[in-house]
GUKOL-280462 format. One record per atom (N, C-alpha, C, O): residue in one letter; x, y, z; atom name; residue number from 1. Coordinates in steps of 0.05 Angstrom, whole numbers. Each point is the difference from the previous one (the first is absolute). Layout:
REM GUKOL-280462
res; east; north; up; atom; n
A; X; Y; Z; CA; NUM $
...
END
This chain:
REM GUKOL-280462
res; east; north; up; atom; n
X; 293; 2512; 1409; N; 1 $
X; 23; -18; -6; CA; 1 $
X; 25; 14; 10; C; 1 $
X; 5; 23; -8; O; 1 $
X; 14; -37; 25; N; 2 $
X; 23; 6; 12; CA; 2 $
X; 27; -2; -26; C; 2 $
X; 4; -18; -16; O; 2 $
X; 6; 34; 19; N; 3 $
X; 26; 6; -18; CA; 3 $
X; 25; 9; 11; C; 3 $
X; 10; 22; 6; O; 3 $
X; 0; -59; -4; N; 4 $
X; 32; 2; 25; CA; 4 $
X; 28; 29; -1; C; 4 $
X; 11; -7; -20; O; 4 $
X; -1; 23; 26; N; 5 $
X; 13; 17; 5; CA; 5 $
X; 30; -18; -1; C; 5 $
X; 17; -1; -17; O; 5 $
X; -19; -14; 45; N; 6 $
X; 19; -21; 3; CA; 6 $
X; -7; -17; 21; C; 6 $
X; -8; 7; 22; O; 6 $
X; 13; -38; -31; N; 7 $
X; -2; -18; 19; CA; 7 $
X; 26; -17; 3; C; 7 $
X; 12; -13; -18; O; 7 $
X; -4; 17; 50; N; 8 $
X; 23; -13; 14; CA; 8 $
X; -7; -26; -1; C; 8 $
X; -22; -10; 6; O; 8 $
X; 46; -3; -16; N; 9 $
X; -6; -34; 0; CA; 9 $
X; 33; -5; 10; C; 9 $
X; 15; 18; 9; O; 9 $
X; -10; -46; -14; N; 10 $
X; 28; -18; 1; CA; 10 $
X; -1; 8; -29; C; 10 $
X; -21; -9; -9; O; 10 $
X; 29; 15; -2; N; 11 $
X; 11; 6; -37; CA; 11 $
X; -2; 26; -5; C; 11 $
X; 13; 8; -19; O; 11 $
X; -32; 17; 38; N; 12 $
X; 0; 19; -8; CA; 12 $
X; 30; 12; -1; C; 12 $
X; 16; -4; 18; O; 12 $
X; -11; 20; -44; N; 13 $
X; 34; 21; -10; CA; 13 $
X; -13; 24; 10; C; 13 $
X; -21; 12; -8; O; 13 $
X; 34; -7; 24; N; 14 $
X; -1; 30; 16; CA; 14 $
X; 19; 23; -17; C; 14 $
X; 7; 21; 11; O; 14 $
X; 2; -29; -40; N; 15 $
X; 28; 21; -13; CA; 15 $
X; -23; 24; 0; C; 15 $
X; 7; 21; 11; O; 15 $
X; -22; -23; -17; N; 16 $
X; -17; 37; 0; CA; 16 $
X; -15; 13; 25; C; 16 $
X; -18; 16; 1; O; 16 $
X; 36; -33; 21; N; 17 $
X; -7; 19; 32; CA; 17 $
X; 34; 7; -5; C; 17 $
X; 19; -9; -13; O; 17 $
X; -27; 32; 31; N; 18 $
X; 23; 25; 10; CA; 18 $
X; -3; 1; 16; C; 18 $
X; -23; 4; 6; O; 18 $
X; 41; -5; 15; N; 19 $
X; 5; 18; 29; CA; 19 $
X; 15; 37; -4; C; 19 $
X; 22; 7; -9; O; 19 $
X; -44; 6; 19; N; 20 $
X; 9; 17; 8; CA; 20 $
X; -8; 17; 30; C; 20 $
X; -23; 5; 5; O; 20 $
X; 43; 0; 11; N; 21 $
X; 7; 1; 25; CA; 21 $
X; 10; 36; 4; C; 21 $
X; 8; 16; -17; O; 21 $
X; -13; -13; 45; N; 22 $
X; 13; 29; -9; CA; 22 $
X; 29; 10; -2; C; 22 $
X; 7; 21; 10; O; 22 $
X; 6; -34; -19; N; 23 $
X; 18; -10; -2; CA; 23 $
X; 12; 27; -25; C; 23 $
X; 20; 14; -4; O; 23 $
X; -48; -21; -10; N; 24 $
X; 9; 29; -21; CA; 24 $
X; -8; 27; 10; C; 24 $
X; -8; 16; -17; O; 24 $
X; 10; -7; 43; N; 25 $
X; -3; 26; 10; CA; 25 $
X; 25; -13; 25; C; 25 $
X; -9; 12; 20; O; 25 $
X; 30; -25; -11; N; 26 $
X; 9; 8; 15; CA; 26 $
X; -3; -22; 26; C; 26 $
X; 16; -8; 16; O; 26 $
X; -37; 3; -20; N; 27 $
X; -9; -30; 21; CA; 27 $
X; 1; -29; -4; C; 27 $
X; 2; -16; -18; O; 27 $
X; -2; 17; 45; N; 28 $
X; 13; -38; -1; CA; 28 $
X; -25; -24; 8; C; 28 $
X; 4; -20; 13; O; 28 $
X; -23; 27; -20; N; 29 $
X; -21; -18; 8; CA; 29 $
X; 8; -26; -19; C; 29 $
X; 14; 5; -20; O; 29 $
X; -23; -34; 25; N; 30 $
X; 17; -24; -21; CA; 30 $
X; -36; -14; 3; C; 30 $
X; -15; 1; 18; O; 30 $
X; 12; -13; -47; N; 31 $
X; -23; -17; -11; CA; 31 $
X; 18; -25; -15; C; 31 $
X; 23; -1; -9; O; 31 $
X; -45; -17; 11; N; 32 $
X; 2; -19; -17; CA; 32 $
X; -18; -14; -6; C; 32 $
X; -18; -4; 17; O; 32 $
X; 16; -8; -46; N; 33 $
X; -28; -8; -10; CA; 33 $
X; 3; -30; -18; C; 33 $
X; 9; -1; -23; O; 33 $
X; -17; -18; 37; N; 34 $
X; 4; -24; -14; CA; 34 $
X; -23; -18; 12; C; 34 $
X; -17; 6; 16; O; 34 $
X; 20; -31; -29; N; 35 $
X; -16; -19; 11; CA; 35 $
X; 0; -20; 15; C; 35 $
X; 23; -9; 1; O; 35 $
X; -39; -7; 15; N; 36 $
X; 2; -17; 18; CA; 36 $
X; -9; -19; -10; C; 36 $
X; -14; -1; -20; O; 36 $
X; 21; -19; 37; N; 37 $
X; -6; -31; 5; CA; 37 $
X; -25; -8; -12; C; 37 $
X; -2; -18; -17; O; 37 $
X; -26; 37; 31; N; 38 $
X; -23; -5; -11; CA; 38 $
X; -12; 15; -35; C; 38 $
X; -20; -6; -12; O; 38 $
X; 40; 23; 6; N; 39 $
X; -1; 15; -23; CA; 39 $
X; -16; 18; 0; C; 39 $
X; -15; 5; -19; O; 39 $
X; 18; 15; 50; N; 40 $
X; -12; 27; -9; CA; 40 $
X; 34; 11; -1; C; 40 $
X; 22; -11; 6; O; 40 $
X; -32; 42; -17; N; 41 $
X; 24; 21; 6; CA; 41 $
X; 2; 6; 29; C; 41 $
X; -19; -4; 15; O; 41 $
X; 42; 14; -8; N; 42 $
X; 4; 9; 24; CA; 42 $
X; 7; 23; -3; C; 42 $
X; 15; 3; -19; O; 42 $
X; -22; 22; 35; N; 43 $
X; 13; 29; -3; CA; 43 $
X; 11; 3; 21; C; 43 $
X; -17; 11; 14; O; 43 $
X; 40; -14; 0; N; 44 $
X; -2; -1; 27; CA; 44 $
X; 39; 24; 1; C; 44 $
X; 20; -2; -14; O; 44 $
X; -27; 18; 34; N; 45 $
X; 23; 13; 1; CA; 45 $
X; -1; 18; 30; C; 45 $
X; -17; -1; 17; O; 45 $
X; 38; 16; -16; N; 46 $
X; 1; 21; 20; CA; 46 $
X; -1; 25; -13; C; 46 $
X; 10; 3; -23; O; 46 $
X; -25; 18; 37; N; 47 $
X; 3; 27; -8; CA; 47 $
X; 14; 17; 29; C; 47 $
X; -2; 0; 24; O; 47 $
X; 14; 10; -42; N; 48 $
X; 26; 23; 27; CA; 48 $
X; -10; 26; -11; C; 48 $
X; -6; 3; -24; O; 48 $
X; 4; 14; 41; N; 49 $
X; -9; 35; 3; CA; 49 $
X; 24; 14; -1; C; 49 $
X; -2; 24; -4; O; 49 $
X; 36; -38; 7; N; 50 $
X; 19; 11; -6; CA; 50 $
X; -1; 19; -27; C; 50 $
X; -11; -5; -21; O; 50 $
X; 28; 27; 29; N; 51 $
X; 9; 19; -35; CA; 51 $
X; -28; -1; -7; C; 51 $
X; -3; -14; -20; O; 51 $
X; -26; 26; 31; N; 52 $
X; -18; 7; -11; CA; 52 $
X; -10; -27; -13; C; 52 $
X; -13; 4; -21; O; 52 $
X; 16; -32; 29; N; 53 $
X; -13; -20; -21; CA; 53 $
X; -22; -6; 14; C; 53 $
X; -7; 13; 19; O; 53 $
X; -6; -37; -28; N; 54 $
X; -17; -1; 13; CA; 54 $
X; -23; -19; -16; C; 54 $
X; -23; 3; 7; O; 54 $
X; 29; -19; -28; N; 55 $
X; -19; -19; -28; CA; 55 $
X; 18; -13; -14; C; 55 $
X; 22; 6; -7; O; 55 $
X; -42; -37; 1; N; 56 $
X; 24; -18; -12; CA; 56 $
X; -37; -3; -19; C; 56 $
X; -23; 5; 9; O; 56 $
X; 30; -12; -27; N; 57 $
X; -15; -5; -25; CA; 57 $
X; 2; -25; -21; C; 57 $
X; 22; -6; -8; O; 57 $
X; -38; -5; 1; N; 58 $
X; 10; -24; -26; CA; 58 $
X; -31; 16; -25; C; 58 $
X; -23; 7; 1; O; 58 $
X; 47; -9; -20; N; 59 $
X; -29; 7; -28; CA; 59 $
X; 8; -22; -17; C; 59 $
X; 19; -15; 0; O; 59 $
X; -42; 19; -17; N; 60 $
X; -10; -16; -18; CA; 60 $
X; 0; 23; -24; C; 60 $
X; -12; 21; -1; O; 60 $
X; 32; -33; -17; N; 61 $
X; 0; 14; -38; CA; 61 $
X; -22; -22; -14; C; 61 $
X; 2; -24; 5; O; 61 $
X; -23; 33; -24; N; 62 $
X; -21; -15; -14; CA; 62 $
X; 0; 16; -22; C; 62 $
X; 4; 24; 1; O; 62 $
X; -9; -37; -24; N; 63 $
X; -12; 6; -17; CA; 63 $
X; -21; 14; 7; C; 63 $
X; -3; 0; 25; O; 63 $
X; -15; 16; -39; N; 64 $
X; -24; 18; 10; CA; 64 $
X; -24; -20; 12; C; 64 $
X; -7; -20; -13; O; 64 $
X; 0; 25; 29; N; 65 $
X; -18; -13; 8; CA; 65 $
X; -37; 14; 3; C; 65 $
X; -2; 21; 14; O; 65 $
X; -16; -29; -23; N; 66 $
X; -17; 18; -11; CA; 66 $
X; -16; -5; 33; C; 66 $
X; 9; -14; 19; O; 66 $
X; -29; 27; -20; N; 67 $
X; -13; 17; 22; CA; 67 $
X; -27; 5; -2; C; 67 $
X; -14; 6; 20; O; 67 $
X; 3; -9; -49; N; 68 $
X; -21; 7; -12; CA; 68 $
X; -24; -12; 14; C; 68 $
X; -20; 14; 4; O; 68 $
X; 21; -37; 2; N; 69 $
X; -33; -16; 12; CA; 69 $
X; 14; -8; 21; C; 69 $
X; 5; -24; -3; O; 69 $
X; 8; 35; 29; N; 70 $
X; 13; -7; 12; CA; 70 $
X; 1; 24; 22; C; 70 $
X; 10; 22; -4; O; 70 $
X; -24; -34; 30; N; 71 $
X; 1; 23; 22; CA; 71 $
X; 13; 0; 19; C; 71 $
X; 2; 22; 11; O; 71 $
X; 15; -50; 2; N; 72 $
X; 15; -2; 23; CA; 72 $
X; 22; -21; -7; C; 72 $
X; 3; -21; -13; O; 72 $
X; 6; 33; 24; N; 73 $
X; 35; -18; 6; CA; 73 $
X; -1; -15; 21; C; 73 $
X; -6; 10; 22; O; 73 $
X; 12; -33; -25; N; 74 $
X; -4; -28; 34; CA; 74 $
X; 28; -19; -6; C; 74 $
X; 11; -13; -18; O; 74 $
X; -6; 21; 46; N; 75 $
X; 25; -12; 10; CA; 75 $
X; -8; -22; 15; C; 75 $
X; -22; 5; 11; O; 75 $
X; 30; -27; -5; N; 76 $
X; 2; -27; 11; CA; 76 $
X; 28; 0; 18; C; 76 $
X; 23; -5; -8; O; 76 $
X; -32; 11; 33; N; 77 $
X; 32; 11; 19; CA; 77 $
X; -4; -13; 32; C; 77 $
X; -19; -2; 14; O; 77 $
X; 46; -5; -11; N; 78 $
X; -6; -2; 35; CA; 78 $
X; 25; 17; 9; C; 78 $
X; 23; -8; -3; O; 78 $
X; -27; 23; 10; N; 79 $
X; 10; 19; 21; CA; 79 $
X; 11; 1; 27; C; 79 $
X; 0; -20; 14; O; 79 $
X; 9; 40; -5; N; 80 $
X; 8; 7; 22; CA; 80 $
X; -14; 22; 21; C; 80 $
X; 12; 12; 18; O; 80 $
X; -39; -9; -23; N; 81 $
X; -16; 13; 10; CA; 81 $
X; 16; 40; 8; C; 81 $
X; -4; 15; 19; O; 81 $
X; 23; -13; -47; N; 82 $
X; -1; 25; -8; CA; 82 $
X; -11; 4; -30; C; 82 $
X; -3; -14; -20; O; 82 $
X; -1; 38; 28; N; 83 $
X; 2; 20; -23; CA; 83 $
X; 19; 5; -32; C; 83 $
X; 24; 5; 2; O; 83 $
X; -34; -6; -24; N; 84 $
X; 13; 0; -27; CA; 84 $
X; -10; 15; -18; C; 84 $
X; -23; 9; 1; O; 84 $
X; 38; -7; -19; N; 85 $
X; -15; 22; -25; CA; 85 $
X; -3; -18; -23; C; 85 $
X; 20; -14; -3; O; 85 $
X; -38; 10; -13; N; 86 $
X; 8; -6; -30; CA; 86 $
X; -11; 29; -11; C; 86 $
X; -16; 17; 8; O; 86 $
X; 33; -20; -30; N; 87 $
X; 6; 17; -19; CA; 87 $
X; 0; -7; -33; C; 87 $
X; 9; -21; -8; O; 87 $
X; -20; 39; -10; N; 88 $
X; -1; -4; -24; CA; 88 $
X; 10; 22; -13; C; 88 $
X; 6; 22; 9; O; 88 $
X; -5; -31; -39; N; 89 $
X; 5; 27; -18; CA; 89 $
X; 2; 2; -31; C; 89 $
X; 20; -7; -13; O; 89 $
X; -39; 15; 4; N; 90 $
X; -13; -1; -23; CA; 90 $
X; 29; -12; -17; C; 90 $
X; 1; -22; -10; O; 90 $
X; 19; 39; 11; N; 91 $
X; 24; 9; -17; CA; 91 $
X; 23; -6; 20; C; 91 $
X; 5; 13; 21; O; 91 $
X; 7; -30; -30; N; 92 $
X; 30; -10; 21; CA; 92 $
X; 13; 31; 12; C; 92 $
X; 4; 8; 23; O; 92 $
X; 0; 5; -51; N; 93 $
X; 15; 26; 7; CA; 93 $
X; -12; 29; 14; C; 93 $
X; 12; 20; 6; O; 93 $
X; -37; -28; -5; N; 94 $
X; -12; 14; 18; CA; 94 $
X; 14; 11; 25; C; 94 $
X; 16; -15; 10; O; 94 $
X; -22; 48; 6; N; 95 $
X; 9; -5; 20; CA; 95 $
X; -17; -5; 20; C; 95 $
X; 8; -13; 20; O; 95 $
X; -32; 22; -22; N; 96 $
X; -20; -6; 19; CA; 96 $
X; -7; -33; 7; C; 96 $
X; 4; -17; -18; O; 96 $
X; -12; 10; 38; N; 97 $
X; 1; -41; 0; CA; 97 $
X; -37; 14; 20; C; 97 $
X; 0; 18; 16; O; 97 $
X; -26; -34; -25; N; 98 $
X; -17; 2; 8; CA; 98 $
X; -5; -31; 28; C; 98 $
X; 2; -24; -1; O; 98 $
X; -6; 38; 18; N; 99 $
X; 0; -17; 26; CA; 99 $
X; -23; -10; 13; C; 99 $
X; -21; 12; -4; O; 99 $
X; 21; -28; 17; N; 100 $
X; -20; -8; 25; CA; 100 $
X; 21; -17; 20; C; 100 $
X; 20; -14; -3; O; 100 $
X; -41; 24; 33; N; 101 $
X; 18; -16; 18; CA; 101 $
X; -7; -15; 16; C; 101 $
X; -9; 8; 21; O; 101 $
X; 11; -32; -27; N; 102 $
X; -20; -26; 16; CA; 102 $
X; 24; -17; 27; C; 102 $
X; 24; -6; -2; O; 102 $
X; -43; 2; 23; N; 103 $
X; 9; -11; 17; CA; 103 $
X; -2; -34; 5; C; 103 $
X; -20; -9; -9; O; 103 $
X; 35; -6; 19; N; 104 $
X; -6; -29; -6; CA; 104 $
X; -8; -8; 34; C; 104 $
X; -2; 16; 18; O; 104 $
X; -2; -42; -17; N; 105 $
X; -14; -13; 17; CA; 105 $
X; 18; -15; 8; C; 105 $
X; -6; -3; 24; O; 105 $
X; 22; -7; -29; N; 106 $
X; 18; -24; 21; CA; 106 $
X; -5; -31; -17; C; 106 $
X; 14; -20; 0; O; 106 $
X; -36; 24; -12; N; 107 $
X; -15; -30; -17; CA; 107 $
X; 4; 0; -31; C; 107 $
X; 15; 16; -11; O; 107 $
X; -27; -34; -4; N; 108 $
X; -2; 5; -23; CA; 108 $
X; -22; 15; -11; C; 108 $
X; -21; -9; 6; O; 108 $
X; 20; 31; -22; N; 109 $
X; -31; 17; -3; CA; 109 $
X; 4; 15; -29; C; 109 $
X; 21; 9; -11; O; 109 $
X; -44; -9; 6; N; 110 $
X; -1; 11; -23; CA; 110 $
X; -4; 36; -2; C; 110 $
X; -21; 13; 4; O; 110 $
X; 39; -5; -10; N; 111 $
X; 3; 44; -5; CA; 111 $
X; -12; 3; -26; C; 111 $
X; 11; -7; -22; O; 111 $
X; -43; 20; 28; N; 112 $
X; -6; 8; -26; CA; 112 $
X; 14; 37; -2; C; 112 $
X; 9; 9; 21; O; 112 $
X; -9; 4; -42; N; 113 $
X; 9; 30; -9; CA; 113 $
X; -8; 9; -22; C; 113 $
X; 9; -1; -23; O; 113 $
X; -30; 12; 32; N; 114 $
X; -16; 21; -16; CA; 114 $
X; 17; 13; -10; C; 114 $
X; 15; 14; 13; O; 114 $
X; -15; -15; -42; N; 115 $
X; 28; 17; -22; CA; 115 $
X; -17; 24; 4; C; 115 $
X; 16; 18; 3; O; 115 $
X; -39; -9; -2; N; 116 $
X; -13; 20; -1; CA; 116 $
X; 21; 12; 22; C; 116 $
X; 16; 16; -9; O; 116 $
X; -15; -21; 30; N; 117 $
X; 13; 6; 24; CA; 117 $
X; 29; 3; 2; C; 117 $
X; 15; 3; 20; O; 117 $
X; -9; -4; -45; N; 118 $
X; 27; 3; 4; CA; 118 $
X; 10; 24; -1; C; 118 $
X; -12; 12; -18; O; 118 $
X; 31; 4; 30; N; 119 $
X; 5; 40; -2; CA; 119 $
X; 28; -10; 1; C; 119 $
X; 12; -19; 10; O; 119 $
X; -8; 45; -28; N; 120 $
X; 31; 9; -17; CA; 120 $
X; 20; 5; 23; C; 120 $
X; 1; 22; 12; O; 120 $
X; 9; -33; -8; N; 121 $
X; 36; 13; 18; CA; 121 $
X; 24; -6; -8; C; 121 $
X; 6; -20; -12; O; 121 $
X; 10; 37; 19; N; 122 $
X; 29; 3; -7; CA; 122 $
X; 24; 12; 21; C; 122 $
X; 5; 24; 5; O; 122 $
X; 7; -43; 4; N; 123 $
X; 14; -5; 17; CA; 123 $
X; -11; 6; 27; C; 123 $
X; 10; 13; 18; O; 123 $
X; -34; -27; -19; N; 124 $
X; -9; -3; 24; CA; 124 $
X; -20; 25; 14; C; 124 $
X; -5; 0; 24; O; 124 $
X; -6; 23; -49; N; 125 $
X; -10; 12; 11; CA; 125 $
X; -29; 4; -25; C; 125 $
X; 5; 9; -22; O; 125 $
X; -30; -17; 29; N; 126 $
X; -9; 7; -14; CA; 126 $
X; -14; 23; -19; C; 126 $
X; -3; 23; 8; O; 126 $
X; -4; -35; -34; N; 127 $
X; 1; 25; -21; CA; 127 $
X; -30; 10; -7; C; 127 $
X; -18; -18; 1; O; 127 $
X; 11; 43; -9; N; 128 $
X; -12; 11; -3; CA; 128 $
X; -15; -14; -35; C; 128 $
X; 2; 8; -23; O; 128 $
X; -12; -25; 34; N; 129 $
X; 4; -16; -38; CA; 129 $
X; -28; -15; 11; C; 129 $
X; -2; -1; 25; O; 129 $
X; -17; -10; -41; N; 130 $
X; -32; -25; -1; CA; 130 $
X; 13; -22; 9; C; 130 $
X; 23; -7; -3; O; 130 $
X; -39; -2; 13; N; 131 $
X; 8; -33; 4; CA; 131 $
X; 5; -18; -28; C; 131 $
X; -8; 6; -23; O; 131 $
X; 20; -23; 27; N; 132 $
X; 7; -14; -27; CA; 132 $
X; -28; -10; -22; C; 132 $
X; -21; -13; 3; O; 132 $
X; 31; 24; -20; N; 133 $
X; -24; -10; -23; CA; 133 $
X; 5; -6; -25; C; 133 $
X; -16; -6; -17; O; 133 $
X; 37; 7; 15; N; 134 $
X; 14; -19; -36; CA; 134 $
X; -2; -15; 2; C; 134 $
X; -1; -10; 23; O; 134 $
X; -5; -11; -53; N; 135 $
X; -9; -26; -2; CA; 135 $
X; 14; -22; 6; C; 135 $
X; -11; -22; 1; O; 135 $
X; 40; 26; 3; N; 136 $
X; 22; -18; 0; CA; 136 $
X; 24; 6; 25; C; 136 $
X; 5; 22; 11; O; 136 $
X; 3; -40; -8; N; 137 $
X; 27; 9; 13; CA; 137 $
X; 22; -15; -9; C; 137 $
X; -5; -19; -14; O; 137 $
X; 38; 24; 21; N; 138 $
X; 24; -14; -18; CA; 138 $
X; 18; -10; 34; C; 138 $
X; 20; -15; 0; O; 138 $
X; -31; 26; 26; N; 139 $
X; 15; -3; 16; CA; 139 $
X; -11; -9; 28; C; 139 $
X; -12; 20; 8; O; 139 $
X; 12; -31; 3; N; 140 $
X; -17; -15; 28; CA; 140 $
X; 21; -7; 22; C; 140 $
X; 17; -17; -4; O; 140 $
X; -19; 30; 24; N; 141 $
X; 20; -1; 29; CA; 141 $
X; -13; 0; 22; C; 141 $
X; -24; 4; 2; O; 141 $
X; 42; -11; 19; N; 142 $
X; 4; -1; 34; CA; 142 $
X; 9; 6; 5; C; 142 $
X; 24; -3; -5; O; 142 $
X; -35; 27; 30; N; 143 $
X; 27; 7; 13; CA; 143 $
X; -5; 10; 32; C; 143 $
X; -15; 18; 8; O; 143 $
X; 30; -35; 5; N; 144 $
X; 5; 0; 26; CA; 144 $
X; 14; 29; 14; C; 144 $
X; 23; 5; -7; O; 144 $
X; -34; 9; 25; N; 145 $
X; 9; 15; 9; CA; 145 $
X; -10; 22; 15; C; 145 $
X; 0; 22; -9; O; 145 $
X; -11; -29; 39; N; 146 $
X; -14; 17; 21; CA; 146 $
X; 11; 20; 16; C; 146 $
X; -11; 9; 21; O; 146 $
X; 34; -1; -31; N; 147 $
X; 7; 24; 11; CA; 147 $
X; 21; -11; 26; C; 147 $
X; 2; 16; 18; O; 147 $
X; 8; -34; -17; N; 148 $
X; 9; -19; 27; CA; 148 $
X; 18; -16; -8; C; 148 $
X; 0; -8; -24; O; 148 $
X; 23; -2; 43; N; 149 $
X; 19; -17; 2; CA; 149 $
X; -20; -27; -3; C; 149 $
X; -19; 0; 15; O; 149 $
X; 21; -19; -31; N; 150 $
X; -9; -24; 6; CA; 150 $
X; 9; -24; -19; C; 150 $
X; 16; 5; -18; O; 150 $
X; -27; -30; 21; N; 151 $
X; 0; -22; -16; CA; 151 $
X; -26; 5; -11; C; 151 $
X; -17; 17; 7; O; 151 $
X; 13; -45; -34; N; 152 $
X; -22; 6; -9; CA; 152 $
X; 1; -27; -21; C; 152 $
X; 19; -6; -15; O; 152 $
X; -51; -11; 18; N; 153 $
X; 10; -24; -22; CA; 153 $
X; -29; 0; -9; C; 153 $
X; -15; 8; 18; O; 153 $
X; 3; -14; -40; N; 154 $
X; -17; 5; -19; CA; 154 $
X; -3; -25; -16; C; 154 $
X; 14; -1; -20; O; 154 $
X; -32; -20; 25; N; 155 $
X; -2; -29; -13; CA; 155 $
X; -8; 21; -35; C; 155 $
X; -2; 24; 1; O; 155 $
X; 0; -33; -14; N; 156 $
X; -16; 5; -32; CA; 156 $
X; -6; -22; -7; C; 156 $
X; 19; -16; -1; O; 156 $
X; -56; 3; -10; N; 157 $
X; -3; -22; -13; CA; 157 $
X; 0; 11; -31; C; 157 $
X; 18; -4; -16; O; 157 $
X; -42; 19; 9; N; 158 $
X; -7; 11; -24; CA; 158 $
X; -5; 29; 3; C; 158 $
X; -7; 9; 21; O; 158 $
X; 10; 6; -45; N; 159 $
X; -10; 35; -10; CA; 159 $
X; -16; -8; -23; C; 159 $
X; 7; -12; -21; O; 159 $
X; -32; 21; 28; N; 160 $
X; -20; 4; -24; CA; 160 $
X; -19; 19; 0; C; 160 $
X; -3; 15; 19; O; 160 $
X; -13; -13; -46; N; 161 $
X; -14; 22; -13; CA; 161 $
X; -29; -19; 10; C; 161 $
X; -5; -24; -1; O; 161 $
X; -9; 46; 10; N; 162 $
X; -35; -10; 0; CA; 162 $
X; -11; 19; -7; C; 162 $
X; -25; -1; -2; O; 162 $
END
């Protein structure tokens, strides 16, 4: 049994996504995260390598979300046939954010993510820490950012637990 994370509609309230951009180290990469016509989200922004930046991000704040009979995370996305991270984290205030990095297709497709598979990093370099294994998490993100000057647009239908 599937257990929705978040599903983009025409009514979905986006008040508990955040943009954060590197913006807080010095960089000017710009995101933006809303919805369209058809009622998915859109993540769509530029990332700049200026002043060391180089990642534009949108998260999700949740209540705890449990984990317990639950092995992969599936995104419902059409893409731009790059590269993205999602990211989790047991504890908002955490510093570590546990990652995987899936590439899209140009189409609509479904990204499964082995939470098993998920490894610990912090600011971009990973940590000497297990792959994720707590039962829950409070925080769920995207984040755009290949090391490169570019554009970048990211359809979102649904985030769910399987």
């Amino acid at each position: 049994m599937s257990q929705t994370i978040f599903d983009f509609n025409i009514n979905s309230n986006l008040k508990n996504w955040y943009i954060v951009n590197d913006d807080v180290m010095g960089g000017v990469s710009k995101c933006d995260l809303f919805i369209d016509d058809n009622g998915n989200g859109v993540f769509e922004g530029t990332i700049s390598t200026l002043y060391n930046g180089g990642f534009a991000s949108i998260r999700h704040y949740n209540k705890k979300i449990s984990t317990n009979d639950k092995s992969k995370i599936i995104l419902k996305v059409k893409g731009d046939k790059k590269k993205y991270q999602l990211r989790i984290k047991a504890n908002k205030s955490d510093y570590q954010s546990y990652i995987f990095y899936f590439e899209t297709s140009g189409e609509w497709e479904k990204i499964v993510i082995p939470i098993k598979d998920m490894y610990a990093s912090f600011r971009g370099r990973r940590l000497e820490m297990k792959n994720y294994a707590n039962l829950f998490f409070e925080e769920i993100s995207i984040l755009a950012g290949n090391k490169k000057n570019e554009k970048f647009r990211l359809l979102i239908n649904n985030i769910y637990l399987e």
